[in-house]
Structure formats: structure tokens, C-alpha cells
N, C-alpha and C positions, 0 to 999 in steps of 0.2 A: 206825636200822636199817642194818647192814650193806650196801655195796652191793655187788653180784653179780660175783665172780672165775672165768674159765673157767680151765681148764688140759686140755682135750681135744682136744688138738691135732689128732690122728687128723681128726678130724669135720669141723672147721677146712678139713683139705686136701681130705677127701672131698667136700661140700658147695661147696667154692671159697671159701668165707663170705668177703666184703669187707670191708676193714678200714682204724681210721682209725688211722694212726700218726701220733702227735704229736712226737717228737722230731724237730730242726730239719733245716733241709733238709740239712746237708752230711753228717751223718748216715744219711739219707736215702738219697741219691745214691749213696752209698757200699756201701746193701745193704738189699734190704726183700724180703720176700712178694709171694708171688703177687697180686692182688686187693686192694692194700693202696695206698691214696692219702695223700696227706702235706699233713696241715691240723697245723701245728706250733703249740703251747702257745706256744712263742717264737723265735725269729728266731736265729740264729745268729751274731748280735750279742750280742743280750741274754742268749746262751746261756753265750758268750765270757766275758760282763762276771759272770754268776753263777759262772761257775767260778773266774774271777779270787778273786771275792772269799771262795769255800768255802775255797781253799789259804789266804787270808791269815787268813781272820778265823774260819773254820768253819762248820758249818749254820745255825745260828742267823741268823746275819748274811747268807750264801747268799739264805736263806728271805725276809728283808726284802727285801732288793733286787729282788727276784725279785718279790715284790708289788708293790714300786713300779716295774717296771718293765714287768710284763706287766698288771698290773690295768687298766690305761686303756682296753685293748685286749680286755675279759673281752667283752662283749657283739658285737663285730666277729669275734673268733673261735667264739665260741657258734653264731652265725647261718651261720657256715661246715659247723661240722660239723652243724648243723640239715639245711641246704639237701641235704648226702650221706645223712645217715640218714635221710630223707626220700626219697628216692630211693632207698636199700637200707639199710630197717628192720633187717635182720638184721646189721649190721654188730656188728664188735667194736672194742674200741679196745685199743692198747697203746702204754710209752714203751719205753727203754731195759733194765730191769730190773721193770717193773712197779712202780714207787716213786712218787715225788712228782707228776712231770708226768703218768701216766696219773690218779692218784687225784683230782688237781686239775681236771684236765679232766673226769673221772665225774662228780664233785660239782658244777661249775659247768653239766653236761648235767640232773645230777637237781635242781638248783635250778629249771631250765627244763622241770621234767617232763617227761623225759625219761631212763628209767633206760636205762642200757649197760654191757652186760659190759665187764670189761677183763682183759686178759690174764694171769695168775699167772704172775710171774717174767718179764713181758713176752716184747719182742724177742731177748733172751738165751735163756730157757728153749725158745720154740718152735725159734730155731736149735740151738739143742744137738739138740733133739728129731728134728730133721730130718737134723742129722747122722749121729745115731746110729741113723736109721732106712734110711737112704743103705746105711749099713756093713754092718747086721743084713740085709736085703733081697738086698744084693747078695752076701752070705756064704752064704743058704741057698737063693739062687735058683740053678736048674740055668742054666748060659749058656750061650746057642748065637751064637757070632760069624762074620759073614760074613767071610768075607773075598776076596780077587780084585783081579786089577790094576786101575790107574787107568783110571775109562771104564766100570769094567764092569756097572756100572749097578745099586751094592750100595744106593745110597739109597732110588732106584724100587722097587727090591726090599722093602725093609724099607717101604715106606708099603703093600704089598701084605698087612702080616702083622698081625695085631691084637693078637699077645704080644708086638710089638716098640718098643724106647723109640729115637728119633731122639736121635744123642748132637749131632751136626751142626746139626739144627734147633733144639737146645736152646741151643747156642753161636752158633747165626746165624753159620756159618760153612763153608764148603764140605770144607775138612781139608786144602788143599794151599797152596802160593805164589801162586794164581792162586785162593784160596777166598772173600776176603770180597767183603758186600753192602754194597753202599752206607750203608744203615745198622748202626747199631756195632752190637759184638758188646756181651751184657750185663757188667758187673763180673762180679768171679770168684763176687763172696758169691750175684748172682742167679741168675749159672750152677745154682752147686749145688744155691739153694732152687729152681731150675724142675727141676732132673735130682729133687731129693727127692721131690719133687710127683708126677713122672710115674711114680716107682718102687713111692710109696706107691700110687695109683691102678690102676699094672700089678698087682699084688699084689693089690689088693683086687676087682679081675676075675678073678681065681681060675687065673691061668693057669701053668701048669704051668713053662714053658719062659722065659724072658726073651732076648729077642733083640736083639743090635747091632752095631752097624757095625765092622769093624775098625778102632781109632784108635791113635796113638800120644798118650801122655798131654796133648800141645797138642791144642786143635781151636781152630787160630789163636792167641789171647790167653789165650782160656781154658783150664784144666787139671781133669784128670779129678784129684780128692785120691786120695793113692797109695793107701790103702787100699781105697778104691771099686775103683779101676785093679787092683789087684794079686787082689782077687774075681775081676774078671772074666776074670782071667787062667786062673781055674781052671776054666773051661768049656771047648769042645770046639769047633773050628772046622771053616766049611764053607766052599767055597771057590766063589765063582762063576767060571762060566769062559766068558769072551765071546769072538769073534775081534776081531780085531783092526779090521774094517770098523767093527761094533758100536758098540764102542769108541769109534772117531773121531766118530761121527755123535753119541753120546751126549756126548761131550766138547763137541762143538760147540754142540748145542741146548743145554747150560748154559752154557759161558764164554761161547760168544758170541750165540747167539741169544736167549737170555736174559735174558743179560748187557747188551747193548747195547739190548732193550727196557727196560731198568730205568733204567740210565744216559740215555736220553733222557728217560724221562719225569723224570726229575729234574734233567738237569740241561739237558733242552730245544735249543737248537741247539747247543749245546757238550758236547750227552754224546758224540758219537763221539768229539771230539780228548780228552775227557775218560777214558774207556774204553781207548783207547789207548795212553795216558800210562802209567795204571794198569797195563798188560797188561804194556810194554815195560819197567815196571818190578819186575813180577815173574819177567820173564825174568834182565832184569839181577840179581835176588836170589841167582838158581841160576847164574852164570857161574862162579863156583866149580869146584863140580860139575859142570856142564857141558863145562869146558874150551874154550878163549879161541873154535879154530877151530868144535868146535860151536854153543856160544852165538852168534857171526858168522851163521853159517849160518840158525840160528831167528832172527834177529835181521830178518834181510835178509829172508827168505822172511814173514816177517809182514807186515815196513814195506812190501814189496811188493803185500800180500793188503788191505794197508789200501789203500793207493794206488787200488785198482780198485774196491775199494770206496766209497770216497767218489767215484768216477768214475761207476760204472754201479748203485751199490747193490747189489751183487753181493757176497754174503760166502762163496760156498764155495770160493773159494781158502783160507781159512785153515785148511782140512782138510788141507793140507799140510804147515804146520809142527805143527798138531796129532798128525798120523800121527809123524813125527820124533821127540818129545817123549816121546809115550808108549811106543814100540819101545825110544830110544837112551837112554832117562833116569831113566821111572817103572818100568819094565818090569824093568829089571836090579835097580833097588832096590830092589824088592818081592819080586823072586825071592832074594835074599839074605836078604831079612827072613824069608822063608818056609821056609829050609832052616834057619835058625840057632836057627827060635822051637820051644818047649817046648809047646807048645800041641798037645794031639793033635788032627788031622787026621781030620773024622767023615768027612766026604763031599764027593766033586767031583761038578761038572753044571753045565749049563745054568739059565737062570732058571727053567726050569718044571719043571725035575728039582729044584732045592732049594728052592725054595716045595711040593713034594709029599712031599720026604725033613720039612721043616720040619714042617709041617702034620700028618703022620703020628705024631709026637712025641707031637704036641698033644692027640692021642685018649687 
């Protein structure tokens, strides 16, 4: 009897279904699904050593060495993915293309009575799937982009709305020189399958409007694919408009009040000089563009704002250079980006004027 091939990918993302991917770790590492854990058929050694010998000698011979090299190891890997589908029944498995290592692995599960789908066309067919569901989604979705200068509190905003996709939290990344967390941003391939995930999902909440954040195609490492990007370009933007105190206070509760909670708990009595480091060297990033005497200027006024800091635990001195930053640096850059962009302009307001212009859409 045949054993059971899925290819409903849809269900897959809607469901979240957990999944056991057997292709090797580095593989792996490189780019997987959402919900997908990595119990590999073989080691990326012995993956190495089969490919070796497919170029020299062909499948055939592939295929031998491949049994004398993973067989010793059949019932140590068995009880691996035992111990997971045991713990979530509903699992699927997939390899590379859905070929040899997924089928080998079904069959060595259904020996152990145990039957598992495996995926049609594997990890190939579901990324395509997802790509081209990325494209289609963000082609026929109406988009409403926030947008507003640095500070102005466009992210807060968008956790406020239920048709909106976080392009930032999907990149683990704040969007500026001063954006990353401590821990890393995902590969690019995860990036895109967690943005496909969230769009397929957006979408299947029936919601009218898709909402996000103004970005330029980085968000940090990762990159928006130009076609997704260039979608969203065809939506209509709204502009938050904070003053400028706002701004500062919102700047500060994330770079650094935030910020320096996070970096301690990780890095313990060395996060402040650790945070620090970080900070003074994402100023140095934008000296550039800053020009030698402003960047001086931010420069001094921080290492000052630390100083007192580590003195009295006192960190609202650094709403000073914050204030500077955003007036003499993001402000003009954004206001330039803003007169030159093709994007037509729905509506300006307040957070609670465009959460009500938003929401009104949505009816």
C-alpha cells in the first residue's frame, strides 16, 4: 500500500501543523517552516559523502553507501522522531524535494507502525507555494502603510490593529542603525516563510485592508523580495503625526529603556558597558551622514548621559542626544523621502485619528 503524500499546503500554514524535516542540519539552518523541527535521515557528513559519490558514480552507488552509512543508525533515528510525533501526532514530514530521504524515513516510521504523511514535492514545492502566495496576497490586497517620523510610534500603533502584519517583528529588527535585539535576526529564507505565514493567515481572517509599517526594502539583514515590496508600494499611505516630546519619550522607552533591560538580563553585569558599545557604535555607523562636528556633538552628549548613568542610575539624560538625533538626522531624511515618494498620501492625524480613519476602512 501506498503511503500517504500531502500537498495542501494552505491547511499546513493555517493549522500551524508541526513538521519533521529530515534533510541535514546545514540544510536546515539555512531555511525551514514555521513549526518544523530538524531530526535529519543523515548528518551532513554523510550527506557530503553521498553526494560525493552520486557525481562520481551515480544513483545507484549514491544509494549503497547511503545504506551503509545511515543504516547502523536506523533505529536511533526512528525513536527520535518517535519521541516528536508522540508529542504532536499531527505532524508531517518532508526532505529536500520530497524523494529518497523523506520516503526512506516514512517507510522506516511505517515499519514501526507508525504511518506519516510526507510532503509532495517536499521543502521545494511548499516554498514555492509560499512564495507565490506572498506575491498573489500582496498584489490583491488593498495596503494601507503607515508612515511618520522616527519615534512616532508607527509600531505601537500597528499592534493596536487586527488587519495589520508586523514587517519588524517578523525580522526581529527595529528598522533603523540603532534597530537590532540581542538576538539575531532570522535567515532571509525564514524571514519570508514567517512574512508568507502571516499574510496567508491575514487573508484568511477575511480582512479587508492589510496594514504595515513604512519600510525601506532592509529591515536590518533581512529584505522585503522586490515583488512583495514593490505590491506594497501600490497602497496608499497614512501618516502619523507625533510632536516631537512624543517622540523622544517613545525613542527612549525602546533604545534604551528597553534596551538596556534586555541587555542586562543577558548579558548580566556587563550589559550596560555591553549596550553602550553597541549604541556608540551605531552612532559611529551614521558619522557619515551626520557630519564629523554633529556626530562629535551626539557623541559627547551620550558618553556624558552614560557617565551619570552608571553613577546615579539615572538614564534621562539620554533624551538629549535622543532629541538631537531625531530633529537634525531622521527628521530631514524622512521629510525628503516623503516629498519625493509616489505613494499617494490618504490621511494625516494623530494615533487616535488614524487608528479611527484605519478602522473605518475596515467596516
Amino acid at each position: 500500500m501506498a503511503l500517504p503524500l500531502v500537498d495542501d499546503f494552505r491547511s499546513i500554514v493555517l493549522e500551524n501543523r508541526p513538521l519533521i524535516d529530515v534533510r541535514a542540519p546545514v540544510e536546515f539552518e539555512s531555511g525551514a517552516f514555521l513549526g518544523a523541527v530538524n531530526l535529519p535521515l543523515m548528518s551532513d557528513e554523510e550527506r557530503q559523502l553521498i553526494g560525493i559519490r552520486y557525481k562520481e558514480a551515480g544513483n545507484a552507488e549514491a544509494v549503497e553507501l547511503g545504506k551503509k552509512l545511515v543504516g547502523p543508525f536506523k533505529e536511533q533515528r526512528v525513536a527520535a522522531w518517535k519521541t516528536f510525533i508522540e508529542a504532536h501526532p499531527d505532524t508531517y514530514l518532508y526532505c529536500f524535494r520530497g524523494g529518497q530521504r523523506s520516503e526512506i524515513s516514512q517507510m522506516w516510521l511505517d515499519e514501526a507502525n507508525i504511518t506519516m504523511p510526507r510532503l509532495k514535492g517536499g521543502y521545494k514545492a511548499f516554498r514555492n507555494f509560499l512564495i507565490d502566495e506572498s506575491e498573489r496576497i500582496t498584489a490583491e490586497a488593498e495596503t494601507i502603510i503607515i508612515g511618520g517620523r522616527t519615534g512616532s510610534g508607527k509600531t505601537l500603533l500597528i499592534h493596536q490593529l487586527k488587519n495589520a502584519v508586523d514587517l519588524e517583528g517578523l525580522a526581529n529588527h527595529r528598522g533603523s542603525t540603532f534597530g537590532r535585539f540581542i538576538s539575531a535576526q532570522p535567515t532571509q529564507i525564514n524571514f519570508e516563510n514567517a512574512l508568507a505565514y502571516a499574510l496567508i493567515n491575514h487573508e484568511e481572517r477575511g480582512h479587508r485592508q492589510l496594514v504595515i509599517e513604512h519600510e525601506s526594502r532592509n529591515v536590518g539583514r533581512a529584505y522585503i523580495p522586490k515583488p512583495i515590496y514593490d505590491n506594497y508600494e501600490q497602497g496608499g499611505l497614512v501618516i502619523l503625526v507625533t510632536s516631537i516630546e512624543e517622540r523622544t519619550d517613545i525613542t527612549f522607552e525602546e533604545y534604551v529603556t528597553i534596551a538596556l533591560a534586555d541587555y542586562r538580563s543577558h548579558f548580566g553585569k556587563e550589559g550596560d558597558r555591553v549596550w553602550y558599545e553597541d549604541a556608540i557604535a551605531g552612532i559611529d555607523r551614521i558619522k557619515k551622514r551626520l557630519g564629523s562636528e554633529r556626530h562629535l556633538q551626539i557623541k559627547n552628549i551620550f558618553s556624558t548621559a552614560f557617565s551619570k548613568q552608571l553613577q546615579t542610575g539615572d538614564t534621562e539624560n539620554h533624551k538629549a542626544w535622543i532629541k538631537i538625533l531625531l530633529e537634525e538626522y531622521y527628521d530631514p531624511m524622512y521629510d525628503y523621502q516623503i516629498e519625493k515618494t509616489t505613494i499617494p498620501i490618504l490621511f494625516r492625524g494623530n494615533a487616535e485619528e488614524v487608528l479611527k480613519f484605519i478602522r473605518s476602512r475596515e467596516v
